[in-house]
C-alpha positions as CSV (number, residue, x, y, z in Angstrom):
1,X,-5.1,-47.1,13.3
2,X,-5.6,-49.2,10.2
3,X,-9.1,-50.9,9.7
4,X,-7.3,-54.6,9.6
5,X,-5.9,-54.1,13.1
6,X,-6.0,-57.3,14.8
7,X,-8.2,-57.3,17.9
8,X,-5.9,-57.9,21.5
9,X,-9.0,-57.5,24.0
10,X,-12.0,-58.9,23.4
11,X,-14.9,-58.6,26.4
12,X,-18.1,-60.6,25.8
13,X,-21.0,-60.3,28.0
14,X,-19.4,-59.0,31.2
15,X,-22.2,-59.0,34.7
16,X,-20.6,-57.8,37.6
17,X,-22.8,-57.1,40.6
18,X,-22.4,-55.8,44.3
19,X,-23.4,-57.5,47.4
20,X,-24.5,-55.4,50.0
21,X,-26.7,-55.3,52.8
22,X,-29.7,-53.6,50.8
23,X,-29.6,-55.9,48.0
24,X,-27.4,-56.3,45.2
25,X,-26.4,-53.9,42.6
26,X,-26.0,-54.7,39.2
27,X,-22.7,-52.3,38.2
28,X,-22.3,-54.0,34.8
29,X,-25.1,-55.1,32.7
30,X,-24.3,-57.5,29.8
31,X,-21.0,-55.7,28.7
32,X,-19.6,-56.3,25.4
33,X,-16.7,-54.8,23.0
34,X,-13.1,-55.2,21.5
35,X,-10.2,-53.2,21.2
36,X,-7.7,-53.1,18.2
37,X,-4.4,-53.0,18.5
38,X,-3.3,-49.3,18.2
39,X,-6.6,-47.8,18.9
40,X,-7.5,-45.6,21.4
41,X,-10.8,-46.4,23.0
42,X,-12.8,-43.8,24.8
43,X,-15.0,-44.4,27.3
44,X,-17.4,-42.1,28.1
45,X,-20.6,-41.2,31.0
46,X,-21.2,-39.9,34.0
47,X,-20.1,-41.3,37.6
48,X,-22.1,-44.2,37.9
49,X,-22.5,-45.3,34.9
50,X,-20.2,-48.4,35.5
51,X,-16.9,-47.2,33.4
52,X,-14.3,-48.1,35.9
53,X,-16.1,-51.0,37.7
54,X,-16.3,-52.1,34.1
55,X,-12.0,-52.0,33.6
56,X,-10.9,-52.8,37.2
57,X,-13.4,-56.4,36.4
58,X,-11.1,-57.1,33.3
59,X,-8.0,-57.5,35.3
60,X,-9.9,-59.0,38.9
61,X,-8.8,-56.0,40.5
62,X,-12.3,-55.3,42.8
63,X,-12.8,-56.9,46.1
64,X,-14.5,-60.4,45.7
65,X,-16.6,-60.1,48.4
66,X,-18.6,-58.1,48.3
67,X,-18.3,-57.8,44.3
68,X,-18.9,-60.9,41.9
69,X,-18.6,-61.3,38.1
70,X,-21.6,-63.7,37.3
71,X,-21.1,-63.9,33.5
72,X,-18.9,-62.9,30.7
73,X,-15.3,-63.7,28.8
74,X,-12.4,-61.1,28.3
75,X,-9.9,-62.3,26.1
76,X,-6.1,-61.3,25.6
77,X,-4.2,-63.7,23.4
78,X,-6.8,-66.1,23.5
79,X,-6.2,-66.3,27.4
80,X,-10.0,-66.2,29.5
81,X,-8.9,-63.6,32.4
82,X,-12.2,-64.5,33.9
83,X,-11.1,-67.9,34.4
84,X,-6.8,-67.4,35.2
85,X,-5.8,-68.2,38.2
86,X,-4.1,-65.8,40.8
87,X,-0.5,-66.1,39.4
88,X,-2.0,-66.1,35.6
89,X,-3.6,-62.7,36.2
90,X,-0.2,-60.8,38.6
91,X,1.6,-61.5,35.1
92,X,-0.9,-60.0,33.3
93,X,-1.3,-57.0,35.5
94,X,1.6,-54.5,35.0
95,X,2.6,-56.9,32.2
96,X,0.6,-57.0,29.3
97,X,-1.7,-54.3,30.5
98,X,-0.7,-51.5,32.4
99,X,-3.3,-49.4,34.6
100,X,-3.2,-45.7,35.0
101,X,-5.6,-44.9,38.3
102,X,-7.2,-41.6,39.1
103,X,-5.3,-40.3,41.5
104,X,-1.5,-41.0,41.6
105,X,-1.4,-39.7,44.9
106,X,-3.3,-42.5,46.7
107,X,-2.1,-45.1,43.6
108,X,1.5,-44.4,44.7
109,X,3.4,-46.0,47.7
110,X,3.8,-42.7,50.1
111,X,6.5,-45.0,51.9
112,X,8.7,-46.2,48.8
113,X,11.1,-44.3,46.4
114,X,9.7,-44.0,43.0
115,X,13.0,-45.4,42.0
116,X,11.8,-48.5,43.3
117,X,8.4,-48.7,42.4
118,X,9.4,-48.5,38.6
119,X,12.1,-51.2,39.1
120,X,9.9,-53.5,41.0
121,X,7.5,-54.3,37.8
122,X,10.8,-54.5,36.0
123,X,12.4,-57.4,38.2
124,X,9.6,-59.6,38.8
125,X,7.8,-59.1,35.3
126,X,10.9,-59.1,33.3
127,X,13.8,-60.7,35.4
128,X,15.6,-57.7,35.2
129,X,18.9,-57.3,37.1
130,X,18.8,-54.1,39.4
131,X,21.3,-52.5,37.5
132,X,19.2,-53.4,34.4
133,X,16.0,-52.6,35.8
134,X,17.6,-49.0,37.6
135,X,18.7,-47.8,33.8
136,X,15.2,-48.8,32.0
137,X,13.7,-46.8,35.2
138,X,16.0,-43.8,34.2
139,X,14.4,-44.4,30.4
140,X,11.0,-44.2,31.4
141,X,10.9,-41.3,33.3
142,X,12.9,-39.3,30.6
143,X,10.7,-41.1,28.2
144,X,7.3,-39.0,29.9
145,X,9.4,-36.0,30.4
146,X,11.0,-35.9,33.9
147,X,13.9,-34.0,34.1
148,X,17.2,-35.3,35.8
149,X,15.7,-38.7,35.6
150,X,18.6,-40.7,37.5
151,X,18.3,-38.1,40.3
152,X,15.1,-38.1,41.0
153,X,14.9,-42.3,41.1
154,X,15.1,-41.7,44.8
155,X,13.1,-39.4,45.5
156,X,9.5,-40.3,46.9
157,X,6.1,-39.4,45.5
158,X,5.6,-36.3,48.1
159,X,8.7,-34.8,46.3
160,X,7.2,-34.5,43.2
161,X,3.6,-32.0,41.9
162,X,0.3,-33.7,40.4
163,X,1.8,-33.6,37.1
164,X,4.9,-35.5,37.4
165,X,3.3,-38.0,39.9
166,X,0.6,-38.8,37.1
167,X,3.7,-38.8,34.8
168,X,5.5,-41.4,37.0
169,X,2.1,-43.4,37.0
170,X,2.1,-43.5,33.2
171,X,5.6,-44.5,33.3
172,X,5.0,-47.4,35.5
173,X,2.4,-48.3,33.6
174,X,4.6,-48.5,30.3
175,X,7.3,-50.1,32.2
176,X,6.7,-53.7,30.8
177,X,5.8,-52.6,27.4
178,X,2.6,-53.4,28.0
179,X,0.4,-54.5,25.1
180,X,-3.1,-52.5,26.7
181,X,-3.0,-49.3,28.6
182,X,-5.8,-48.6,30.3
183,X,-6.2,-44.8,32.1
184,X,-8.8,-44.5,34.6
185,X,-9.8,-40.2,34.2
186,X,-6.3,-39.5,34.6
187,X,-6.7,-36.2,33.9
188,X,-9.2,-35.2,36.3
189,X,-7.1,-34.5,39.8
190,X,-5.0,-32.0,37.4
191,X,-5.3,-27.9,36.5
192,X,-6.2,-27.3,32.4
193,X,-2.6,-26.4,31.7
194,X,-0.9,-29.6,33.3
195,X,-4.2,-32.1,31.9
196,X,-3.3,-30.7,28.2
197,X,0.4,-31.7,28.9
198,X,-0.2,-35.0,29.8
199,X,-2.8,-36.0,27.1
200,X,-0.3,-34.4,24.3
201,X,2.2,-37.0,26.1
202,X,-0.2,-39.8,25.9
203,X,-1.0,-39.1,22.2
204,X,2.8,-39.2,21.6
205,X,3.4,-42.3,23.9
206,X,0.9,-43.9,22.0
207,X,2.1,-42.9,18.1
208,X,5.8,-43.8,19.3
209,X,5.1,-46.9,20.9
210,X,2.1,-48.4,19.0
211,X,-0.1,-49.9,22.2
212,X,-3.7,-50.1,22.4
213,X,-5.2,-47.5,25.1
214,X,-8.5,-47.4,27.0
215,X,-9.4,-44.2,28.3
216,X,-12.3,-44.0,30.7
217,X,-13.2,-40.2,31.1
218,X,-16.5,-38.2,31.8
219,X,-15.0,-35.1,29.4
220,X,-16.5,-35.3,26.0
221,X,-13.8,-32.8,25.1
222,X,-10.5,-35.0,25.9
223,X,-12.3,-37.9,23.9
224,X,-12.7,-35.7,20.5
225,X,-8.9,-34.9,20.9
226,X,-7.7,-38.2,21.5
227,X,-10.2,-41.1,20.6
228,X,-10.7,-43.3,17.8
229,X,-13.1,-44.8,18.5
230,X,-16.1,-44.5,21.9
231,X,-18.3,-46.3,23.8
232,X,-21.0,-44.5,25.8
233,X,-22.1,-46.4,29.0
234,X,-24.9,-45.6,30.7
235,X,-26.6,-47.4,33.6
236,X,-23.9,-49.8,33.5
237,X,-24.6,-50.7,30.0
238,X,-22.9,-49.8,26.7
239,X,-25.4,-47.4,24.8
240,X,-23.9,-46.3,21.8
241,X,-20.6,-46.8,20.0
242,X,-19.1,-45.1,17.3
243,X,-16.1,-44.3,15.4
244,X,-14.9,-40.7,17.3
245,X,-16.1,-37.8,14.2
246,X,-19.6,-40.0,13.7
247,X,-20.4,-40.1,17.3
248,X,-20.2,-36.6,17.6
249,X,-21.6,-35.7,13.7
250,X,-24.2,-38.5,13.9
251,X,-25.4,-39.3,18.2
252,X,-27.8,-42.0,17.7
253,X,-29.1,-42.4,21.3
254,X,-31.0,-39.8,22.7
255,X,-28.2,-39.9,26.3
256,X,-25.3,-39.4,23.9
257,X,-26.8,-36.2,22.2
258,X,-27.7,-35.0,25.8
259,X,-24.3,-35.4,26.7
260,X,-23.2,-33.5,23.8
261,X,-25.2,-30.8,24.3
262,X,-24.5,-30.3,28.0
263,X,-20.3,-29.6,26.5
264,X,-20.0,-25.8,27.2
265,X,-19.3,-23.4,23.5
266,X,-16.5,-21.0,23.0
267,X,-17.8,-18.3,21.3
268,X,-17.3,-14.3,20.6
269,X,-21.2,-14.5,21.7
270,X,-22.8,-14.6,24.9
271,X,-23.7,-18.0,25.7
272,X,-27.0,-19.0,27.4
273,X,-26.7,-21.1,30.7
274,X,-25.5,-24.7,30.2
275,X,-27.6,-27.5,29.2
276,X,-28.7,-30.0,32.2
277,X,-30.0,-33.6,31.5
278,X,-32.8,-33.4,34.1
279,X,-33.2,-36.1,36.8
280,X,-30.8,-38.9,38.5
281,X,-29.3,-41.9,37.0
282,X,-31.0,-45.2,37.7
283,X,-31.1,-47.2,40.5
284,X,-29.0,-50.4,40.1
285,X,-30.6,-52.8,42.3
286,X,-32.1,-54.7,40.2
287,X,-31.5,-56.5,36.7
288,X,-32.9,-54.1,34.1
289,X,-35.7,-55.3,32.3
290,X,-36.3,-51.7,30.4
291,X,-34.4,-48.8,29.3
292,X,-32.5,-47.5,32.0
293,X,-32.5,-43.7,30.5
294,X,-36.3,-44.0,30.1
295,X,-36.9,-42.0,33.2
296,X,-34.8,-39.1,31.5
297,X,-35.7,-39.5,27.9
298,X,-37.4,-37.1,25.9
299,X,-38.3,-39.6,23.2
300,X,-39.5,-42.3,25.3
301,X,-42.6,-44.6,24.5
302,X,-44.6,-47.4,26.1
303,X,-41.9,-49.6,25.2
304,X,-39.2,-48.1,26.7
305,X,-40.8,-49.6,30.0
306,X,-41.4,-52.5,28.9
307,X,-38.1,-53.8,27.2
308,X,-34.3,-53.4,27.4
309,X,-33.1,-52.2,23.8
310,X,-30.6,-54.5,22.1
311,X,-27.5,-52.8,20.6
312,X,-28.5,-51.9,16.7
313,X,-26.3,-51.3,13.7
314,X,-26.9,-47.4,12.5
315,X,-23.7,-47.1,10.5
316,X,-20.2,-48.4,9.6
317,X,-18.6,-49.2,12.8
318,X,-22.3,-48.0,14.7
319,X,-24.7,-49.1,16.7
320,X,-26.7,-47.5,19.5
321,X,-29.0,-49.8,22.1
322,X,-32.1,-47.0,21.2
323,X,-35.9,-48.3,19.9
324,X,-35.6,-45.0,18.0
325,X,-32.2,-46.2,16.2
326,X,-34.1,-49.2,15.4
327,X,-36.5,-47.7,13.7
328,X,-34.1,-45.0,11.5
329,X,-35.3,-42.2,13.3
330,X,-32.5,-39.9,13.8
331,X,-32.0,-37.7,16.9
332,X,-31.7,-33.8,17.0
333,X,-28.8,-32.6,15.7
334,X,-26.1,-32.6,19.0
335,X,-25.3,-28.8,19.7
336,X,-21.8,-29.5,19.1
337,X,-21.3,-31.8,16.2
């Protein structure tokens, strides 16, 4: 990715909280970043942390009630998604950026062939005959690797293993050329051997085809293989981001380094037991008003409790929302930088 890419998403303050009968909770906290075109964002932290509430609020997919996005702008081609209409944001979806989910499993209609879930993107996104759109659906699923592509158009998603049902995913998801890719951990349903397969198709889907990709993960491992460039979110807040080799060279917030350190080591020696980070992530129930990691922090101080850190610049391309990166201090050296 070149350093003059232009930018093609650009999110800006994003609040997104949860009404629910105990109160509300405040998923996304003051959310901001861009993506460049032909970068590969990572997106990194542990269930909770407000990753994928994060994503599904860029394209309006979570349920309004009981969720509600009080602040923020996302931008793609200078168009507010925050503020499109219905019909504004159904072109967007599966258009200019395509969604990879979780689990292809529940993500694919049990009832339809795949056949026609790749050509139904392709006729309303694209106007596409259904001769048209039945050859570009043969295309895509040879493009990710399906054999006997035009045979398999009608077969349905039972028919097929974890692998090629993420693979038919991906393809839907590329169907419309999509400008933005977004993959919610869609690694994480699958075995080692078939995860490693699809990432090295991803990495070649993304060379070949030049899109920008978000990829949400809690495996500090896929993003060193794939990334660019990371965000590390944390109580649903950003905490650090950093081009991919300095994050893991340089941590600058005392969570990342934690993270890093809990990544297991292959060695010829015997290891010791895993690192933990010790206690729970925060409560989101209320706005937060001081460092959400505080409770879990070796390094923090009266402050901590008192104040939410801003975001500070560390480096080139660097900044970690830390009173210690403030300050220059550095944190310990991450086991596996």
């Amino acid at each position: 990715m070149a350093e003059t890419a232009p930018t093609v998403l650009d999110v800006r303050d994003l609040k997104t909280v949860f009404r629910t009968r105990s109160g509300e909770v405040h998923a996304v906290n003051s959310v901001s970043f861009d993506l460049k075109a032909g970068e590969l964002l990572g997106v990194v932290g542990e269930s909770g942390s407000g990753k994928s509430v994060t994503m599904m609020s860029l394209l309006g997919l979570l349920p309004m009630p009981p969720a509600e996005i009080r602040s923020g702008e996302v931008l793609l081609d200078g168009v507010d998604l925050l503020k499109a209409d219905a019909r504004t944001l159904r072109a967007v979806r599966g258009g200019k950026v395509g969604f990879v989910f979780q689990d292809p499993m529940t993500s694919l209609n049990p009832t339809f062939s795949v056949g026609f879930q790749l050509r139904e993107p392709l006729r309303k996104h694209m106007g596409m005959s259904k001769k048209a759109a039945n050859d570009r659906a043969v295309e895509l699923l040879e493009l990710v690797g399906i054999p006997d592509a035009r045979e398999r158009l009608k077969d349905y998603p039972h028919q097929f293993s974890g692998g090629m049902r993420q693979r038919v995913m991906i393809a839907i998801a590329l169907a419309c050329d999509p400008k933005v890719l977004i993959a919610d951990e869609p690694t994480t349903a699958l075995d080692v051997t078939i995860q490693a397969q699809i990432l090295e198709l991803m990495a070649d889907l993304q060379s070949r085809l030049g899109m920008a990709v978000i990829w949400i993960t809690h495996d500090l491992g896929v993003i060193a293989g794939i990334a660019d460039r990371v965000l590390v979110m944390y109580g649903g807040q950003i905490v650090e981001q950093a081009p991919v080799r300095e994050l893991f060279a340089n941590p600058r917030h005392p969570y990342t380094a934690a993270l890093l350190k809990t990544v297991p080591k292959v060695s010829g020696e015997r290891e010791a037991r895993l690192t933990i980070i010790e206690g729970q992530p925060p409560m989101l129930t209320a706005h937060p008003t001081a460092c959400p990691f505080r409770d879990r922090c070796a390094h923090a101080f009266d402050r901590c409790e008192r104040e939410n850190p801003a975001r500070y610049t560390v480096g080139d391309g660097h900044d970690a929302a830390c009173f210690k990166a403030e300050s220059g201090d550095v944190m310990p050296e991450a086991a596996h930088a």
